[in-house]
C-alpha positions in Angstrom: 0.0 0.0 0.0 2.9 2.3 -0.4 2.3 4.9 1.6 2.1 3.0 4.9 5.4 0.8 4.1 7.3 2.6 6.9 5.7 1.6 9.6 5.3 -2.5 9.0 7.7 -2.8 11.3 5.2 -1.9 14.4 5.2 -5.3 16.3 1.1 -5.2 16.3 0.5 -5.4 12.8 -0.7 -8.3 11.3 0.9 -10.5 8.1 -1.3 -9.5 5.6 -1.1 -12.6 3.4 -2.2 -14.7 6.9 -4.7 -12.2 7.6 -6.4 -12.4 4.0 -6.3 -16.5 4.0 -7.7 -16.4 7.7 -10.5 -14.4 7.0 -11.1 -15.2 3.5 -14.7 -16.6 3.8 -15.2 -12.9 5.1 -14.4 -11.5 2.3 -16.3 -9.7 -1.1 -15.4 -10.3 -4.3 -12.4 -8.2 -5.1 -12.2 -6.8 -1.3 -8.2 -7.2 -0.1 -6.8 -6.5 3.2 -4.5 -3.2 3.3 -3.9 -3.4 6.7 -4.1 -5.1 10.6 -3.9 -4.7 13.8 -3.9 -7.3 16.7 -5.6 -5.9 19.7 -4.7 -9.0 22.3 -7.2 -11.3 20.9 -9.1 -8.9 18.8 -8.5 -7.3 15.3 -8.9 -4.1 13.6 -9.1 -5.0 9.6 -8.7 -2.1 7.0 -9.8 -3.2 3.5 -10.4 -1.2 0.2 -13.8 -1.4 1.1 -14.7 -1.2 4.9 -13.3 -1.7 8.6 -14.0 -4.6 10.1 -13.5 -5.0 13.9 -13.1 -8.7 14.7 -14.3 -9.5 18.5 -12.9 -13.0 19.9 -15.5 -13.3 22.9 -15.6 -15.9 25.4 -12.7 -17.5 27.2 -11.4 -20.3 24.4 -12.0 -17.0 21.6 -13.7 -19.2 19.5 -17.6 -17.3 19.3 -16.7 -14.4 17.1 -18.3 -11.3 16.3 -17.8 -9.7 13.2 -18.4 -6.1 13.1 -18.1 -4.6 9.4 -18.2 -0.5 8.8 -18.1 1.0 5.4 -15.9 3.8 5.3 -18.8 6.1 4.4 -20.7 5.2 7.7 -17.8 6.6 9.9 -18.9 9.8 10.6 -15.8 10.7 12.6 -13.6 9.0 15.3 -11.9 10.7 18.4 -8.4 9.6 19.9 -7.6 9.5 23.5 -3.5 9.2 24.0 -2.0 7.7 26.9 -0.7 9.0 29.7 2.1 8.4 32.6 -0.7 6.5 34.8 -2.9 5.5 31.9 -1.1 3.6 29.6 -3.6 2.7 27.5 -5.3 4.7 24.5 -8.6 4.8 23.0 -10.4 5.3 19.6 -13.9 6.2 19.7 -15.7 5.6 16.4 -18.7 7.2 15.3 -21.2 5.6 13.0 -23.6 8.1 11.0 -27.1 5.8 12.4 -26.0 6.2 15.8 -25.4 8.1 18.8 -23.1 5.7 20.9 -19.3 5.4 19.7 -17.6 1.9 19.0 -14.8 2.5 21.4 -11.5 0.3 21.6 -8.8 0.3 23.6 -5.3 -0.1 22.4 -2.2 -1.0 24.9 1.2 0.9 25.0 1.8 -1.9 21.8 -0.3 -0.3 19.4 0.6 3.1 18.4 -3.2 4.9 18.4 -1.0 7.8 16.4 -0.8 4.8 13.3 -4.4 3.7 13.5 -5.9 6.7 13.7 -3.7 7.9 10.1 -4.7 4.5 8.7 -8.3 5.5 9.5 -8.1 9.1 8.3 -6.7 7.9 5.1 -9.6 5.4 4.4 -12.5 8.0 5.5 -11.1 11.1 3.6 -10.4 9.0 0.7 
């Protein structure tokens, strides 16, 4: 994806070969994986197409939610850094149909500053 080559070296992004064969059956026709992010047992997938937020719930992981957000649904996002007592950060995302923000939480091993370009690139197109 060229302009995001620098930074593949940030140890919570995901093999994007392994991540397109792992969630293939996922996929639309012609829809690739740019870029991923592991969130401890969770995923944050940018395609040309959408975001999709993959939620491992339960204790063995194996129930799965599958949360998928065209780019033109995201109405507009808010980062929250962290700090010297609060070492973890958060994204809020906000979808145009409704009033409650998706929020994750990111540890000192993702850097928010990253997603949140990752993001802005996909919404502003």
């Amino acid at each position: 994806m060229g302009i995001f080559d620098g930074w593949l070296g940030n140890a919570s992004t995901v093999n994007l070969s392994e991540a397109q064969q792992e969630y293939a059956s996922i996929m639309a026709p012609g829809e690739q994986i740019e870029r991923a992010y592991k969130l401890v047992r969770d995923m944050f997938i940018f395609t040309n197409k959408r975001l999709i937020l993959v939620d491992k719930q339960g204790i063995t992981g194996k129930k799965t939610e599958y949360h998928s957000i065209p780019y033109k649904s995201i109405s507009h996002y808010s980062v929250e850094t962290a700090g010297h007592f609060d070492l973890d950060a958060e994204l809020c995302i906000y979808i145009s149909s409704s009033t409650v923000p998706i929020k994750k939480t990111f540890n000192k091993n993702v850097n928010i500053y990253e997603v949140q370009s990752v993001l802005s690139y996909y919404i502003l197109g």
